[in-house]
C-alpha positions in Angstrom: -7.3 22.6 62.0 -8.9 20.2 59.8 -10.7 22.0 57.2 -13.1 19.4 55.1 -15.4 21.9 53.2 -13.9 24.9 51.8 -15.3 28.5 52.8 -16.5 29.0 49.4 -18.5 25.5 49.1 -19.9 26.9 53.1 -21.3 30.0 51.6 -22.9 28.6 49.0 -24.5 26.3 51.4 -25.9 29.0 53.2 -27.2 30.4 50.3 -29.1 27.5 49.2 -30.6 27.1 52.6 -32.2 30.4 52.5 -34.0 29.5 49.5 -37.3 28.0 50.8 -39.2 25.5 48.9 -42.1 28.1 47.9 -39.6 30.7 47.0 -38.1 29.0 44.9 -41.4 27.7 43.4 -41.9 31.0 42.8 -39.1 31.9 41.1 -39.2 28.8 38.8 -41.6 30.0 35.7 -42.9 26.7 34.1 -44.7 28.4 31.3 -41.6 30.4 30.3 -39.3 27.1 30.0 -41.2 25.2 28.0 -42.5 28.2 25.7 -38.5 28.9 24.9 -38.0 25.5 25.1 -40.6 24.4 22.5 -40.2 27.3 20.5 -36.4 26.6 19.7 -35.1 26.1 16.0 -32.3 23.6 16.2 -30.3 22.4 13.5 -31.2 19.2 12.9 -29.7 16.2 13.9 -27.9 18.4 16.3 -27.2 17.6 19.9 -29.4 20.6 21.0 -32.7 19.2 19.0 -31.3 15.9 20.6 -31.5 17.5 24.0 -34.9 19.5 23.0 -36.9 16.1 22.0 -35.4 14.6 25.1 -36.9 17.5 27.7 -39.8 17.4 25.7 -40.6 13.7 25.5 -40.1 14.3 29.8 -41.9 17.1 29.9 -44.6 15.7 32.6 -41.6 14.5 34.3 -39.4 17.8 34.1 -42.8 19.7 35.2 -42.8 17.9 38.8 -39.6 18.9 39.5 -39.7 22.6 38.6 -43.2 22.2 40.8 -41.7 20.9 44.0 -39.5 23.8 45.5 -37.9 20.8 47.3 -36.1 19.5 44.5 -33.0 20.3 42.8 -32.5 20.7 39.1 -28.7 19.8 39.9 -26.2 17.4 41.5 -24.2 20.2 43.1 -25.1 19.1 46.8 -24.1 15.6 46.3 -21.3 16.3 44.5 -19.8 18.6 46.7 -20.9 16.0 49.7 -18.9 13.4 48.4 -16.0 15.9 47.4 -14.4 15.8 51.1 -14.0 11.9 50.5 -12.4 11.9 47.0 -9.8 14.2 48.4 -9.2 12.0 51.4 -8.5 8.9 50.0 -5.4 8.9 49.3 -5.2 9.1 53.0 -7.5 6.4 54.2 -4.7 4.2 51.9 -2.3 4.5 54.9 -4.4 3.1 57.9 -2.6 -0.2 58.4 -5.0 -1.7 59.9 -9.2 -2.8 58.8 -10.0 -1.4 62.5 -8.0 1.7 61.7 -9.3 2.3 58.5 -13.2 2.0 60.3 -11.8 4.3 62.5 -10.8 7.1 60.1 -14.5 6.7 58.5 -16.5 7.0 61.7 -14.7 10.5 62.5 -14.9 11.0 58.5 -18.6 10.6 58.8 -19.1 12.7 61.8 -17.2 15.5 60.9 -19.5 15.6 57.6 -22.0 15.9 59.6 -21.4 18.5 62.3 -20.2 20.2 59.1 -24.0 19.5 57.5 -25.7 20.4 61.2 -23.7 23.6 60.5 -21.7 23.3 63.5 -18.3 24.4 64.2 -15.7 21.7 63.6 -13.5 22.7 65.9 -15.7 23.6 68.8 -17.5 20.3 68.2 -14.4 17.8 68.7 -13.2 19.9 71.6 -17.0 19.3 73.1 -16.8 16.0 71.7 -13.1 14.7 73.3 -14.3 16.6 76.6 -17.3 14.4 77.1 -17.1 10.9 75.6 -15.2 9.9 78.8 -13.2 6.3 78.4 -16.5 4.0 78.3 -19.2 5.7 77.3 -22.5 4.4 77.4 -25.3 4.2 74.1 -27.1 7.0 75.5 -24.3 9.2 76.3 -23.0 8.6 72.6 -26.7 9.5 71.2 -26.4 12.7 73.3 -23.3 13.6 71.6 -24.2 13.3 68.0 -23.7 16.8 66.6 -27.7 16.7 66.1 -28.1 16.7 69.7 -24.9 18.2 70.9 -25.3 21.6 73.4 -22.1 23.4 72.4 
């Protein structure tokens, strides 16, 4: 089986997706950040009064993000989104062909994103193999896109 997110990186997924926007909203205290964050005595010239006057000089900035519950203080989800194709390159090197190598992408791309739909890989191909049939048409393709898929 063809395992493109590790069990680890799938939990943590989970995780994040039971975090609502307003929950997280609430658990973000504004007030708190910036009162530690202002009230910090950093040696000077050092790289955190560097990163102090930085946030600071942002602050307005910084505040709309802790605000909206929607987005992320981090690069972890794109990171780990892109992670699956860093490890596969190495592989795409041996399709011999430019058609071949298009070919490894498109089932690249929709294993990432059954795997985002949160969808079982395995069950998904099988589905998917079953029902494309040998000329399928553009509405029987839309049908099978793991967004739409019945398993």
């Amino acid at each position: 089986m063809l395992c493109l997110v590790s069990n680890n990186n799938h939990k943590i997924i989970e995780i994040e997706k039971k975090f609502t926007a307003s929950k997280i909203k609430k658990l973000r205290n504004n007030d708190k950040v910036f009162e530690i964050i202002e009230n910090a005595n950093p040696e000077s010239n050092s790289r955190l009064e560097k990163a102090i006057n930085y946030i600071i000089s942002r602050k307005k900035s910084f505040l709309e993000i802790i605000n909206d519950g929607h987005l992320d203080l981090s690069n972890n989800s794109a990171e780990r989104g892109v992670k699956p194709f860093v490890m596969a390159r190495k592989n795409f090197l041996f399709s011999n062909t430019s058609n071949g190598a298009e070919s490894s992408i498109v089932v690249f791309s929709i294993l990432q994103t059954e795997i985002a739909d949160g969808l079982d890989a395995k069950s998904y191909l099988k589905t998917l193999v079953d029902k494309i049939g040998s000329n399928p048409t553009e509405e029987g393709l839309e049908s099978l896109l793991p967004w739409n898929i019945v398993l």
